[in-house]
N, C-alpha and C positions, 0 to 999 in steps of 0.2 A: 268302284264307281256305283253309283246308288239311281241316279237316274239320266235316260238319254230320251233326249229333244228332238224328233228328228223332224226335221223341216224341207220338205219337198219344195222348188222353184222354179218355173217356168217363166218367160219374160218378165220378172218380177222387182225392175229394179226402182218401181216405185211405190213397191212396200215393202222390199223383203228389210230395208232399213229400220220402219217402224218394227217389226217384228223381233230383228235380233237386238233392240233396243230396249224392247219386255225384256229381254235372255239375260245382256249383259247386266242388268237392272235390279234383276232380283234380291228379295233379300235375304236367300241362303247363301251358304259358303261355295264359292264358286268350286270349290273341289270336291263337291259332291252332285255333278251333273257335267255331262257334255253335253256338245249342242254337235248335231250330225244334219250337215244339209246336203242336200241332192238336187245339184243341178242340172236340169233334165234338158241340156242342150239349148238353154238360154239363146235368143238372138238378141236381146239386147245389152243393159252395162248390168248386168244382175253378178256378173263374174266380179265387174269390176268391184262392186259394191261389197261382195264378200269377202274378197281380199283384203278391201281394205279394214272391214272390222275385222279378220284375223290378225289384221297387221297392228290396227290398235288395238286389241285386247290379249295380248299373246297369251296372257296367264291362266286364258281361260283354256277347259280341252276342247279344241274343235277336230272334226271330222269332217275331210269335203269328199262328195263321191262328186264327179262329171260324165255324163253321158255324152256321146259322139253323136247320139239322134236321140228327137223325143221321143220318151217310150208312153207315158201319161199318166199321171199323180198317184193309181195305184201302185205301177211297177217302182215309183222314185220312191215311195211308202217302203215295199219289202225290200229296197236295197239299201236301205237305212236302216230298217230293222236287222237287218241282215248285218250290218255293222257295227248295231250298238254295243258297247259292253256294260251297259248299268243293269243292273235291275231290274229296274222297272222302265218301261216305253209310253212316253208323253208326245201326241205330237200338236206341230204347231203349222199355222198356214202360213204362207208367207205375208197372206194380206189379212191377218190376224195378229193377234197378239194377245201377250198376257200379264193381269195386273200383276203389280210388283211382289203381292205378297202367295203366289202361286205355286210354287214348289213350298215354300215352306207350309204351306198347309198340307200339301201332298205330303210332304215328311211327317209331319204330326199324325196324317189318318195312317199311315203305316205303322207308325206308333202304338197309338190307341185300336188298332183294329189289327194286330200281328197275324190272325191266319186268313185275312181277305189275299183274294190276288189280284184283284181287279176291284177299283174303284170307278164311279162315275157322279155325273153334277154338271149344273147350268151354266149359262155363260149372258153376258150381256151384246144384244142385237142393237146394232147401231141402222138402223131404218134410212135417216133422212141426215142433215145436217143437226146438230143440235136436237134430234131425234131417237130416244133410244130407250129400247124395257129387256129388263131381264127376261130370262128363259129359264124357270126351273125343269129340274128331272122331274120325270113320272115313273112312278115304279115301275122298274121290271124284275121278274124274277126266272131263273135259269131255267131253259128247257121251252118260255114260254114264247108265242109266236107271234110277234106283231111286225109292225111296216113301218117304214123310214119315214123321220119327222123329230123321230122320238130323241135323237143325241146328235150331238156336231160334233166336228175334228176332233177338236180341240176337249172333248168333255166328258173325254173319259182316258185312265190310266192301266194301266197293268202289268205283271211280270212278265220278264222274257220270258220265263220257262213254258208259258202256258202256250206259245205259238207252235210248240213241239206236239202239243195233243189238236190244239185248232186249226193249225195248220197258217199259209202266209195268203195274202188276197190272190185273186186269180190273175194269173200273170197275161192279161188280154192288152191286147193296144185298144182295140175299140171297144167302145160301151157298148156296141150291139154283144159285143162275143165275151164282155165282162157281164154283163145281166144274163144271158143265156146261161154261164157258166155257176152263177149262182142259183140260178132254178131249178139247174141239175141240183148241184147240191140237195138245195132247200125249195124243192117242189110245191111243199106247204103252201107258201107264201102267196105264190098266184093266188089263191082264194081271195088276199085280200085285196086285191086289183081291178079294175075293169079292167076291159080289152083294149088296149090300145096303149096301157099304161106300164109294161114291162120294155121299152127299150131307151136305149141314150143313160145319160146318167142317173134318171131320175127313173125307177124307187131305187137303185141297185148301185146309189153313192158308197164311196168305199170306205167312209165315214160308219154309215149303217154296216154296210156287211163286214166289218171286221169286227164291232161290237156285237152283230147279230150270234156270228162265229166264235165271238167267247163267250157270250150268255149258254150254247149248246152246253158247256161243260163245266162251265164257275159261277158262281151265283155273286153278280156283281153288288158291291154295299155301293149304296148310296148317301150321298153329300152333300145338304140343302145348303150349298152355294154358289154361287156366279162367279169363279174368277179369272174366265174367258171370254175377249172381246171378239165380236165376227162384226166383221164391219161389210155391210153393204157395196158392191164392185162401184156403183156409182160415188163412192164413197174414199175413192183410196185417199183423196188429199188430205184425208179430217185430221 
């Protein structure tokens, strides 16, 4: 298996549809990717909904994990990584998604770039209704130190092997004790903050801090293009 999808969901049963509709959609060969979702205690039909795209796509590999309580979009993250077997680890939102032609270009920069281990690249922000602009990358390069903004979910890749030196997100239930536990780590970073702005999800999204966490060790290539959709929460019917 060459790459896994893993898609975290929490009451998600009016997107996670749109979502695994990028998956099944694609246009590489479905047997070179599974799709690993974790459903992190769902109360509404999110169950239902995944069922039944397992149940109409059999052909493809799916993995379902189910949690008995919400644990929260980090921990449903490392228990999906935790059960990928591809390669390389893509993930996807549930209230995201991705254009059709998105793994295959991930296959290609693996191609043309054989000793990268991590890739990243933009994605297109859906704002308003009929509203929406791209988001390119800004360089970064390994080792170096900036603040969340700079990558989403969705917009960046990389090999499993490398979570064995980076290690997995910090396994907190709350954002006060997930930010905390990144500080520790990465102390630096306060600098770039004012006071008031280290707690809840925001700077210490687990978006950033898992890309922050493999920049320490890999120097990520980058990809000037967009081929991840983040759609605005106001937004899920578009």
């Amino acid at each position: 298996m060459k790459f896994s999808i893993v898609v975290p969901a929490y009451n998600s049963d009016k997107t996670i549809g749109r979502a695994l509709d990028s998956l099944t959609g694609q246009s590489i060969d479905r047997d070179l990717f599974e799709i690993v979702v974790v459903n992190d205690a769902s109360r509404d039909n999110t169950d239902v909904i995944i069922d039944a795209y397992m149940e109409k796509y059999p052909d493809f590999n799916w993995k379902l994990i189910i949690h008995d309580v919400n644990k929260n979009k980090a921990i449903s993250r490392n228990d999906g990584m935790r059960a990928a077997s591809g390669e390389w680890i893509c993930w996807l939102d549930a209230d995201d998604f991705y254009l059709p032609y998105y793994l295959e270009i991930m296959n290609q920069a693996t191609e043309k770039y054989p000793d990268s281990k991590m890739f990243y690249y933009g994605g297109i922000i859906v704002w308003k209704r009929w509203d929406s602009a791209p988001r390119y990358p800004m360089p970064v390069h390994m080792g170096e130190v900036f603040r969340s903004g700079q990558i989403m979910s969705g917009g960046f890749m990389f090999k499993k092997e490398c979570l064995d030196r980076c290690g997995y997100l910090p396994e907190e239930r709350s954002p006060y004790g997930f930010g905390e536990a990144m500080l520790t780590e990465f102390p630096e970073v306060k600098e770039l903050y004012k006071p008031g702005q280290l707690d809840l999800g925001n700077p210490w999204g687990d978006d950033w801090a898992m890309f922050y966490k493999l920049t320490r060790h890999f120097q990520p290539k980058m990809l000037n293009i967009t081929p991840y959709v983040v759609v605005n929460r106001e937004e899920h019917q578009l």
